[in-house]
PDBQT receptor file of N, H, CA, C and O in Angstrom, charges set to zero:
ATOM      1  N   UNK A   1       9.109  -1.848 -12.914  1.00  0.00    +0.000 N 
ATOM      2  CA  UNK A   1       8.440  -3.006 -12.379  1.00  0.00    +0.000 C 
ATOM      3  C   UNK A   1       7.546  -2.524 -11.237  1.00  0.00    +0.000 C 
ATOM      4  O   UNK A   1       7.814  -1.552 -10.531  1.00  0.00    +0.000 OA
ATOM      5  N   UNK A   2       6.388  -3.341 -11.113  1.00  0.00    +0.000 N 
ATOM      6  H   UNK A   2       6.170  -4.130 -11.687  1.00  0.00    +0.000 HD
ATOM      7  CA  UNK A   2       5.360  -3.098 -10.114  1.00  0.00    +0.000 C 
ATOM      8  C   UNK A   2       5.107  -3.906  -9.069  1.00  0.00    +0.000 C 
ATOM      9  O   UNK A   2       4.849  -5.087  -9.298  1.00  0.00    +0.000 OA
ATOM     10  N   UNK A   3       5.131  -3.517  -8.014  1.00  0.00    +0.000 N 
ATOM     11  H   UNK A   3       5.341  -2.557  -7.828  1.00  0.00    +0.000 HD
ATOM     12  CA  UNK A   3       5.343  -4.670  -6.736  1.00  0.00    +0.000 C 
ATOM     13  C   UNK A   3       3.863  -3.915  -5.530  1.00  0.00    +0.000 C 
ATOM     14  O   UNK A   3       3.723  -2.767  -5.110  1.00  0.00    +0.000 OA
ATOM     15  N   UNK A   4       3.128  -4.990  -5.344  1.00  0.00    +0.000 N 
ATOM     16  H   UNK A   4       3.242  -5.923  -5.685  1.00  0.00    +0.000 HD
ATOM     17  CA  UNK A   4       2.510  -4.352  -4.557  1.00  0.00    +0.000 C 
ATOM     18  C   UNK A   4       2.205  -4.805  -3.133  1.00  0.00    +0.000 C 
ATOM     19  O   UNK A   4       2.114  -5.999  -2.848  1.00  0.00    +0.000 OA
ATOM     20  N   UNK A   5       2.025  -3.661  -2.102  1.00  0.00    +0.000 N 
ATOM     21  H   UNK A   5       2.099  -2.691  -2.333  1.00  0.00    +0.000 HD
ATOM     22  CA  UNK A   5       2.535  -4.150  -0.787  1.00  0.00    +0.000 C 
ATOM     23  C   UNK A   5       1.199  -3.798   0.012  1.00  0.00    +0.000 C 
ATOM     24  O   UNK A   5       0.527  -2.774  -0.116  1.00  0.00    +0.000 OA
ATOM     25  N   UNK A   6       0.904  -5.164   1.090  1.00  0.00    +0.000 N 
ATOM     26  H   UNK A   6       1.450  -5.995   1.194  1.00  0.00    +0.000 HD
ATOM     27  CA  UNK A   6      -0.370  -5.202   1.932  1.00  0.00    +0.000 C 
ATOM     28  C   UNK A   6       0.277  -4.313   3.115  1.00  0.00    +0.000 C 
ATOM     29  O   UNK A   6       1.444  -4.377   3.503  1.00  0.00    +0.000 OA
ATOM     30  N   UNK A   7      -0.677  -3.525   3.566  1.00  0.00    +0.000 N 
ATOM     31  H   UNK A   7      -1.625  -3.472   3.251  1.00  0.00    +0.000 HD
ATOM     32  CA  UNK A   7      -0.109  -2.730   4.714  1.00  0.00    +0.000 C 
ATOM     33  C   UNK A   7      -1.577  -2.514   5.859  1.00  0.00    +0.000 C 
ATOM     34  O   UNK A   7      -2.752  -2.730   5.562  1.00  0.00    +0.000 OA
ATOM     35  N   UNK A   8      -1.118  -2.102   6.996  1.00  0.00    +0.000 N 
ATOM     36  H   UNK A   8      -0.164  -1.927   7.238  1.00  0.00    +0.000 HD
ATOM     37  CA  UNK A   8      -2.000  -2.206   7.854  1.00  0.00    +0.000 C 
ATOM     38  C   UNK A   8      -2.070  -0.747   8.333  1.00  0.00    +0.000 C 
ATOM     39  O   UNK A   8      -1.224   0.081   7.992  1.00  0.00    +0.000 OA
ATOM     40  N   UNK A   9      -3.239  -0.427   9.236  1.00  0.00    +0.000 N 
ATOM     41  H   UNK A   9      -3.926  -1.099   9.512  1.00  0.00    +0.000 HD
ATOM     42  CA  UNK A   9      -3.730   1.306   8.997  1.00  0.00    +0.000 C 
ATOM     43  C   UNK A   9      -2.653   2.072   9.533  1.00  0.00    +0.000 C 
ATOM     44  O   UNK A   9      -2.683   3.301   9.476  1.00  0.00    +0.000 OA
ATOM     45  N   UNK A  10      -1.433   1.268  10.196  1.00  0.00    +0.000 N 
ATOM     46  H   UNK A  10      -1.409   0.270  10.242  1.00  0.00    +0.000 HD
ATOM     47  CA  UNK A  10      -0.132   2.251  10.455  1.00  0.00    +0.000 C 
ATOM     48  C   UNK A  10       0.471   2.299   9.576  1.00  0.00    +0.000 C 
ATOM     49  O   UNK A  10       1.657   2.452   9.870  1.00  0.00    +0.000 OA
ATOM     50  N   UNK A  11       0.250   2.236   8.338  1.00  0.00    +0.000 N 
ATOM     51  H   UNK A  11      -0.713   2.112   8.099  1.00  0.00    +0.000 HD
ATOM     52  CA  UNK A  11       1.517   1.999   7.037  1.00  0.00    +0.000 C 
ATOM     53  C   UNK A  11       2.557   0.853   7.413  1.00  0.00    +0.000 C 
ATOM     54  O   UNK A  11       3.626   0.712   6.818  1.00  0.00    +0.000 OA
ATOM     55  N   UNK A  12       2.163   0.115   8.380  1.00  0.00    +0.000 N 
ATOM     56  H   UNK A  12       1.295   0.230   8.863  1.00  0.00    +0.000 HD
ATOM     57  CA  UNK A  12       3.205  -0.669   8.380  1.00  0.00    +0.000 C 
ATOM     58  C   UNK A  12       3.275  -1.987   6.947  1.00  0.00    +0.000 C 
ATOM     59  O   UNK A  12       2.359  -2.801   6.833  1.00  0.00    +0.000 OA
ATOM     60  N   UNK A  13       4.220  -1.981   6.193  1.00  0.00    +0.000 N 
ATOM     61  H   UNK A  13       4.964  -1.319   6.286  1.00  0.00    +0.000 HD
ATOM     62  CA  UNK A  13       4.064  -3.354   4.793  1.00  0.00    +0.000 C 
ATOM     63  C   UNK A  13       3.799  -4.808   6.292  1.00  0.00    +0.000 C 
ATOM     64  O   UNK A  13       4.279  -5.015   7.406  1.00  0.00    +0.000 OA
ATOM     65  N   UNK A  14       2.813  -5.439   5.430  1.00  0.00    +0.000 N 
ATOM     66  H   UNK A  14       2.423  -5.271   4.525  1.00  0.00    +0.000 HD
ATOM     67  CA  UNK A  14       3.118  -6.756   6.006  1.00  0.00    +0.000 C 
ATOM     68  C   UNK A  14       3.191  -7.940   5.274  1.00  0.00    +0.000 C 
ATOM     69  O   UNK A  14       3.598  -9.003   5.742  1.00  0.00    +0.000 OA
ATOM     70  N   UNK A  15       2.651  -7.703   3.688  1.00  0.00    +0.000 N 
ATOM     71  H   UNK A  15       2.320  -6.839   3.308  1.00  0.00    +0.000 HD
ATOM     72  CA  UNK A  15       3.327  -8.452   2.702  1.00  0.00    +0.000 C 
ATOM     73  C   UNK A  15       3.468  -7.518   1.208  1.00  0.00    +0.000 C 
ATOM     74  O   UNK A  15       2.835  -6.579   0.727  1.00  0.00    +0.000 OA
ATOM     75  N   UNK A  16       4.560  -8.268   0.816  1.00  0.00    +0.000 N 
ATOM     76  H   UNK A  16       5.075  -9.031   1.206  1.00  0.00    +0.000 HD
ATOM     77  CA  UNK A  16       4.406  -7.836  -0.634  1.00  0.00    +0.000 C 
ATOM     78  C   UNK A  16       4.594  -9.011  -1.726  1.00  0.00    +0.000 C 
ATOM     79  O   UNK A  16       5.128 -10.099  -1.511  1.00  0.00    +0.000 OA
ATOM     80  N   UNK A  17       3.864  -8.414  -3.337  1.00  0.00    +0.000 N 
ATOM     81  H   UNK A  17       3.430  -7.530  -3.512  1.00  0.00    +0.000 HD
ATOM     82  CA  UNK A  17       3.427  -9.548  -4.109  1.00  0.00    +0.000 C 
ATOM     83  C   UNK A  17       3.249  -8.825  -5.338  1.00  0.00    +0.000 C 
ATOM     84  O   UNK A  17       2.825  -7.710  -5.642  1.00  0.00    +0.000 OA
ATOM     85  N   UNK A  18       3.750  -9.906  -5.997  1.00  0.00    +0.000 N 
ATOM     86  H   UNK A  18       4.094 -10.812  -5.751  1.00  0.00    +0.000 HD
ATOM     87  CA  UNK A  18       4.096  -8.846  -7.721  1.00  0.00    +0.000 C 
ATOM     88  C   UNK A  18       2.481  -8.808  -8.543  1.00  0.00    +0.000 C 
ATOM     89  O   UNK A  18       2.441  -8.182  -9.601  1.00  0.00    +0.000 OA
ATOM     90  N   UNK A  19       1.169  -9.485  -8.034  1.00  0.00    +0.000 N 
ATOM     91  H   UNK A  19       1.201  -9.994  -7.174  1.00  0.00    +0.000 HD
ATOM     92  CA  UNK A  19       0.212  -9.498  -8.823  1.00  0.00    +0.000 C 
ATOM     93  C   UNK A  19      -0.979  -8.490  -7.840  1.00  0.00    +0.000 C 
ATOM     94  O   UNK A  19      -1.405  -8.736  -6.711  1.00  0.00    +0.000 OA
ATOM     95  N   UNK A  20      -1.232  -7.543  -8.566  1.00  0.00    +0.000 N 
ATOM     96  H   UNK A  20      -0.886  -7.343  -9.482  1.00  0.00    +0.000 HD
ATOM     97  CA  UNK A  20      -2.663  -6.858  -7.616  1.00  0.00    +0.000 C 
ATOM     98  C   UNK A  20      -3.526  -7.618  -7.262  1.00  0.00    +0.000 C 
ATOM     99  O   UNK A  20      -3.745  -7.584  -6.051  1.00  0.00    +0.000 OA
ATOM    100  N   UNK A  21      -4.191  -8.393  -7.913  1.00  0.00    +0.000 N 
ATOM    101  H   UNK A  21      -4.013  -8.421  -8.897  1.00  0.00    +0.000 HD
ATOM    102  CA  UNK A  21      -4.958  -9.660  -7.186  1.00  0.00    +0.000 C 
ATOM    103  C   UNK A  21      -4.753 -10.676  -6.318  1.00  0.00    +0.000 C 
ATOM    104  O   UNK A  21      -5.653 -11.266  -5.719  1.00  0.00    +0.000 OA
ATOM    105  N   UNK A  22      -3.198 -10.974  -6.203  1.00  0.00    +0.000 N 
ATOM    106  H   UNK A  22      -2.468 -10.495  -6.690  1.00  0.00    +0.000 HD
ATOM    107  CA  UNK A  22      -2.840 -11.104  -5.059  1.00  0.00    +0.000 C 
ATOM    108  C   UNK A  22      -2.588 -10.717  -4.125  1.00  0.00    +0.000 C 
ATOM    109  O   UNK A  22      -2.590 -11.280  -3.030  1.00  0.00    +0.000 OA
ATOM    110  N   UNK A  23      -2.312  -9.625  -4.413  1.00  0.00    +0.000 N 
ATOM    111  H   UNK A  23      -2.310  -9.168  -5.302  1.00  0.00    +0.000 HD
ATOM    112  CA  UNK A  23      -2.401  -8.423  -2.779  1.00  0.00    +0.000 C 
ATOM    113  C   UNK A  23      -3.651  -8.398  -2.010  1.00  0.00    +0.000 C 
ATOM    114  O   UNK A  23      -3.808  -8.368  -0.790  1.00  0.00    +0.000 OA
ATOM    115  N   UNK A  24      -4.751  -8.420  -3.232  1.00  0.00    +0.000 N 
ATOM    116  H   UNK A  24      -4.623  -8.444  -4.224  1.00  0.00    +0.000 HD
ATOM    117  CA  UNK A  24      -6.026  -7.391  -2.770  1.00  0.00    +0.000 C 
ATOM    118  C   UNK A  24      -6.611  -8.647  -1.744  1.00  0.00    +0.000 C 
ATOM    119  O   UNK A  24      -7.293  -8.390  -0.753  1.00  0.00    +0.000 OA
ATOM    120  N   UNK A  25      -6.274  -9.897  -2.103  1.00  0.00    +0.000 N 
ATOM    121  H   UNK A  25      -5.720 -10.106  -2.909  1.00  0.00    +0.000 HD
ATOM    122  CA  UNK A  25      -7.049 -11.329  -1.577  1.00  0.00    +0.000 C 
ATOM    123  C   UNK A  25      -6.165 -11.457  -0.597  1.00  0.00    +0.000 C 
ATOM    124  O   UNK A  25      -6.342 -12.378   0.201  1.00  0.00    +0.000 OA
ATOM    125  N   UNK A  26      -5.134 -10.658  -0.453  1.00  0.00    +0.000 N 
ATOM    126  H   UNK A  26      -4.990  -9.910  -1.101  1.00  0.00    +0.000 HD
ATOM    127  CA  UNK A  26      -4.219 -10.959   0.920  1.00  0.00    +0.000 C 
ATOM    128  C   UNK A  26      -4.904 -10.046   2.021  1.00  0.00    +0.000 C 
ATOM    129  O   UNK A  26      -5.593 -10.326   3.001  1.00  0.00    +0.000 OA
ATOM    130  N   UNK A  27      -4.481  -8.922   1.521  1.00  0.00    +0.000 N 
ATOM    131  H   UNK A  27      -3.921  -8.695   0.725  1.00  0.00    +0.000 HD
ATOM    132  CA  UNK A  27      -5.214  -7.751   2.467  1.00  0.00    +0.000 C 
ATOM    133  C   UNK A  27      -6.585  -8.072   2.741  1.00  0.00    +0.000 C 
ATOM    134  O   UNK A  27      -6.880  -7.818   3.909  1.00  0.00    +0.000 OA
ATOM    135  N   UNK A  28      -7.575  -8.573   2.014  1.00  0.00    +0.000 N 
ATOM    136  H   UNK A  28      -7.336  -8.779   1.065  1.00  0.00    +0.000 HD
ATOM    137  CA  UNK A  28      -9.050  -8.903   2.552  1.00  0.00    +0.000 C 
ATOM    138  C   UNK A  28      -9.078 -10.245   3.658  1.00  0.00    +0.000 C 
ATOM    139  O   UNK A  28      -9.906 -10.337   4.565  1.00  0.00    +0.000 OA
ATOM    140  N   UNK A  29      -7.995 -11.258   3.380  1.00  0.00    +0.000 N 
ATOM    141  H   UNK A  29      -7.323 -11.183   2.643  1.00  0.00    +0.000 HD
ATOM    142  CA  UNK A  29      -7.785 -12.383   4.045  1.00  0.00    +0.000 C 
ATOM    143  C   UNK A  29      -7.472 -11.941   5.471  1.00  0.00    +0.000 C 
ATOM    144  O   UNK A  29      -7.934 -12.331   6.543  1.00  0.00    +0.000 OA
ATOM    145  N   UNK A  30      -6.289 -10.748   5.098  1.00  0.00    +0.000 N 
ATOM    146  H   UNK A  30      -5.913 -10.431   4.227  1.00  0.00    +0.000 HD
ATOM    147  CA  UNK A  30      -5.480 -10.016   6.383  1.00  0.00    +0.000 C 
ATOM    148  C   UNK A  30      -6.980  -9.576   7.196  1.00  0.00    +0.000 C 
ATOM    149  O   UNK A  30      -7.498 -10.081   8.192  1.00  0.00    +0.000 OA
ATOM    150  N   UNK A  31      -7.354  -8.614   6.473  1.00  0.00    +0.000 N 
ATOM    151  H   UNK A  31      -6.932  -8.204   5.664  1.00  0.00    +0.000 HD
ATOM    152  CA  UNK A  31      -8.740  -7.950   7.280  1.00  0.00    +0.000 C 
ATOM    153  C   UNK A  31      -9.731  -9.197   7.953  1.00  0.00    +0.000 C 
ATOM    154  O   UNK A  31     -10.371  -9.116   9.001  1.00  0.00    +0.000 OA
ATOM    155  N   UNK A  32      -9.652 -10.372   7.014  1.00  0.00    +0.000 N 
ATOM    156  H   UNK A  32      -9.133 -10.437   6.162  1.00  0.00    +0.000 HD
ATOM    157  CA  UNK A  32     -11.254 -10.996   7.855  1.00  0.00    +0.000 C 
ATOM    158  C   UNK A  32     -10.417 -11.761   8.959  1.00  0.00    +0.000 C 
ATOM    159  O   UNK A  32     -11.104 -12.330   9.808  1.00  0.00    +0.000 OA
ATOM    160  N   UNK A  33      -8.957 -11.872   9.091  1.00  0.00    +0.000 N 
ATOM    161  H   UNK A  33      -8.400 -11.410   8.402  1.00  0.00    +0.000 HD
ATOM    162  CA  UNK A  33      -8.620 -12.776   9.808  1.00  0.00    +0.000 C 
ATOM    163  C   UNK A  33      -8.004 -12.278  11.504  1.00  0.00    +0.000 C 
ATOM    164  O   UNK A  33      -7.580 -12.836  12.515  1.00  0.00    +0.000 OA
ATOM    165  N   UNK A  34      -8.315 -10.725  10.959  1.00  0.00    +0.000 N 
ATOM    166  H   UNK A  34      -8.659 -10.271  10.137  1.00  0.00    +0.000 HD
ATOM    167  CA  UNK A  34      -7.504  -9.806  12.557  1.00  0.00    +0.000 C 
ATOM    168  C   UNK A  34      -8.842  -8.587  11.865  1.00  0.00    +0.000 C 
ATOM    169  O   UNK A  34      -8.731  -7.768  10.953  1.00  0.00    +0.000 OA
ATOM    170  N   UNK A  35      -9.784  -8.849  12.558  1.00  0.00    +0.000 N 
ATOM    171  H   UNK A  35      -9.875  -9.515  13.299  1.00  0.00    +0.000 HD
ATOM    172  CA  UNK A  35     -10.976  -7.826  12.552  1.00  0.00    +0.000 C 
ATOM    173  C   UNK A  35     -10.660  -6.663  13.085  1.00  0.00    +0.000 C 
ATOM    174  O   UNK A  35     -11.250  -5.727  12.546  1.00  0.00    +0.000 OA
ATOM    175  N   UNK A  36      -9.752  -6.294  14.178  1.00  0.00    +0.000 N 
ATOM    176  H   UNK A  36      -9.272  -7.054  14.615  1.00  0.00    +0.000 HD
ATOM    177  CA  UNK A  36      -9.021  -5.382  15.093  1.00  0.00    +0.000 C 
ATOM    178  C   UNK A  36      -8.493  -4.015  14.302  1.00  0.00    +0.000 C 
ATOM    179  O   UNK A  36      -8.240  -2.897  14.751  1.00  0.00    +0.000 OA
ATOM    180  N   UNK A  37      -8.411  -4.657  12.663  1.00  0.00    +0.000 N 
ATOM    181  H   UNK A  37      -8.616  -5.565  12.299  1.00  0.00    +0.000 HD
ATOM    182  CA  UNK A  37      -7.049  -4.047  12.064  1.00  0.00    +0.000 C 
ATOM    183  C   UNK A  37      -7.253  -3.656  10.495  1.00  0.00    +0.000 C 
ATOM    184  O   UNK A  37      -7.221  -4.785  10.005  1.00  0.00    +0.000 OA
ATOM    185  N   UNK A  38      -7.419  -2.876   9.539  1.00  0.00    +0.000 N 
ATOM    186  H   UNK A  38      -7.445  -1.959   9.937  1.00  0.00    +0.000 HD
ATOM    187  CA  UNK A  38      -7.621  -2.701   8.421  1.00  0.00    +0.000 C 
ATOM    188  C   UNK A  38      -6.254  -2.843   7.483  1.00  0.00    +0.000 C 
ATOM    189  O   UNK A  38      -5.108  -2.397   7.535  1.00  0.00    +0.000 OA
ATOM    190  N   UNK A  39      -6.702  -3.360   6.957  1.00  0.00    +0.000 N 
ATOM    191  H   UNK A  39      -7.633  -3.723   6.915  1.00  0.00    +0.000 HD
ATOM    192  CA  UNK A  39      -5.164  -3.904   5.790  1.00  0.00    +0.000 C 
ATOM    193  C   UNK A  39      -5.717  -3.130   3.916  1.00  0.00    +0.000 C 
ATOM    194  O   UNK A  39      -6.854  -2.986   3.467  1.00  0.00    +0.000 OA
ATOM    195  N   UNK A  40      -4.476  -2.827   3.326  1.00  0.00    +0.000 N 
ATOM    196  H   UNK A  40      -3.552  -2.944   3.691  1.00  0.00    +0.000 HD
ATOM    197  CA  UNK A  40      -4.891  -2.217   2.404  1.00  0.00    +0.000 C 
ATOM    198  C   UNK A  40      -3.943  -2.417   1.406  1.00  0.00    +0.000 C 
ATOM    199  O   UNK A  40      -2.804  -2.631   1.823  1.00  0.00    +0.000 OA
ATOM    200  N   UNK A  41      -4.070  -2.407   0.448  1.00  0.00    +0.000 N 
ATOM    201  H   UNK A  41      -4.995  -2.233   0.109  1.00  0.00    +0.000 HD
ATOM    202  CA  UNK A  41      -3.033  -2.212  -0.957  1.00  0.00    +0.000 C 
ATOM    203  C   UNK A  41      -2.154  -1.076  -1.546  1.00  0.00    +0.000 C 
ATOM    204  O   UNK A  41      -2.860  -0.560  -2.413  1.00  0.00    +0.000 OA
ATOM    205  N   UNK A  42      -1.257  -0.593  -1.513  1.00  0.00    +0.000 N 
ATOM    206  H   UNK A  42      -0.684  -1.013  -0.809  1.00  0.00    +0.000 HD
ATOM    207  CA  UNK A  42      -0.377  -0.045  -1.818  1.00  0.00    +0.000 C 
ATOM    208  C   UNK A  42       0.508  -0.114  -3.151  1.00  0.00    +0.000 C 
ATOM    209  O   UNK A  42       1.616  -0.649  -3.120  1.00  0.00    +0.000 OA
ATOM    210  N   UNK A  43       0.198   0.218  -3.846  1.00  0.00    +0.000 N 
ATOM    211  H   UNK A  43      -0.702   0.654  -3.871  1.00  0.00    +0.000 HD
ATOM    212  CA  UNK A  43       1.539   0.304  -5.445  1.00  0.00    +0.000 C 
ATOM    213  C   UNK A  43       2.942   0.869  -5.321  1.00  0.00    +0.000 C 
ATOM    214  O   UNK A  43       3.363   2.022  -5.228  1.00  0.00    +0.000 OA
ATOM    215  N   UNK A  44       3.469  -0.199  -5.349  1.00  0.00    +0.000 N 
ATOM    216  H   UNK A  44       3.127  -1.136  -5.425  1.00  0.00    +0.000 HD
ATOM    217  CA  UNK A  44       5.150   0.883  -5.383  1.00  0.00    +0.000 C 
ATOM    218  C   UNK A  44       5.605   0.134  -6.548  1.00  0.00    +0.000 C 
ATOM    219  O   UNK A  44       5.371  -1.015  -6.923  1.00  0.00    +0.000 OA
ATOM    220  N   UNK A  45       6.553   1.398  -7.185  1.00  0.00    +0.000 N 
ATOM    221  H   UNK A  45       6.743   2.332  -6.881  1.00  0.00    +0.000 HD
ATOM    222  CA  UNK A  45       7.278   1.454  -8.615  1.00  0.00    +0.000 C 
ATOM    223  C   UNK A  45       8.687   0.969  -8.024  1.00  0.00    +0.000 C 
ATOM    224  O   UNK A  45       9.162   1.140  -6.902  1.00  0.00    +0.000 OA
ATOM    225  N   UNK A  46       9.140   0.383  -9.019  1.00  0.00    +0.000 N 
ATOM    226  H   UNK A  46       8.754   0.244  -9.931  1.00  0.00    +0.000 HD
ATOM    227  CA  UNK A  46      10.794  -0.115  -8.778  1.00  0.00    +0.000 C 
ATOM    228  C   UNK A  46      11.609  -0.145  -9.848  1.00  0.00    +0.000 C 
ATOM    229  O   UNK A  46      11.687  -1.053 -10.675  1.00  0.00    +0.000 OA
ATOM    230  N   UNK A  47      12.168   0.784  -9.822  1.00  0.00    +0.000 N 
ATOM    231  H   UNK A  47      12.105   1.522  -9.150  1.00  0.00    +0.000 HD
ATOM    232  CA  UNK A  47      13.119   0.853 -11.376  1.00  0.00    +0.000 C 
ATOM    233  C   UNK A  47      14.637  -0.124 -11.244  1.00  0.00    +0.000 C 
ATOM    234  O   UNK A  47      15.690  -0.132 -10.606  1.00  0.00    +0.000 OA
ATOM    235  N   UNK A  48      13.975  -0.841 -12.233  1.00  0.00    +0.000 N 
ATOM    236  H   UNK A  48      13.119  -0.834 -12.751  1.00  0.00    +0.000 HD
ATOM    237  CA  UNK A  48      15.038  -2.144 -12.248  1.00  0.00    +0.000 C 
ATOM    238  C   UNK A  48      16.281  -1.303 -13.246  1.00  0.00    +0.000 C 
ATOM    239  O   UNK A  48      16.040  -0.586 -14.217  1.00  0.00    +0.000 OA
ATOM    240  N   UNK A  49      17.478  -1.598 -12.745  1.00  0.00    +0.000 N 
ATOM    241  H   UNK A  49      17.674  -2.181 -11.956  1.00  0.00    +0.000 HD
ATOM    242  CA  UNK A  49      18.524  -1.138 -13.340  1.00  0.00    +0.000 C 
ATOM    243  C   UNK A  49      19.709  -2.161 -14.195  1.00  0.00    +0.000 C 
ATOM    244  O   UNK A  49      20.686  -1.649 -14.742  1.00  0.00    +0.000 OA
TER     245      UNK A  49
């Protein structure tokens, strides 16, 4: 399974969301809404057991 996580230029996650297009409109939302701060998309794998 694929989960993808908005993060800011410290690697810190500040959201995560199971659709890439929802990430990417988070992180751009994140960016226009704290200009200060670059937000970015991240892919992490999760092996469901």
């Amino acid at each position: 399974m694929t989960q993808y996580q908005v993060m800011d230029e410290e690697n810190h996650c500040i959201a995560t969301c199971q659709h890439l297009q929802e990430a990417m409109y988070t992180a751009q939302d994140f960016t226009l809404w704290d200009e200060e701060h670059y937000y970015h998309v991240e892919e992490l794998d999760i092996e469901v057991v």
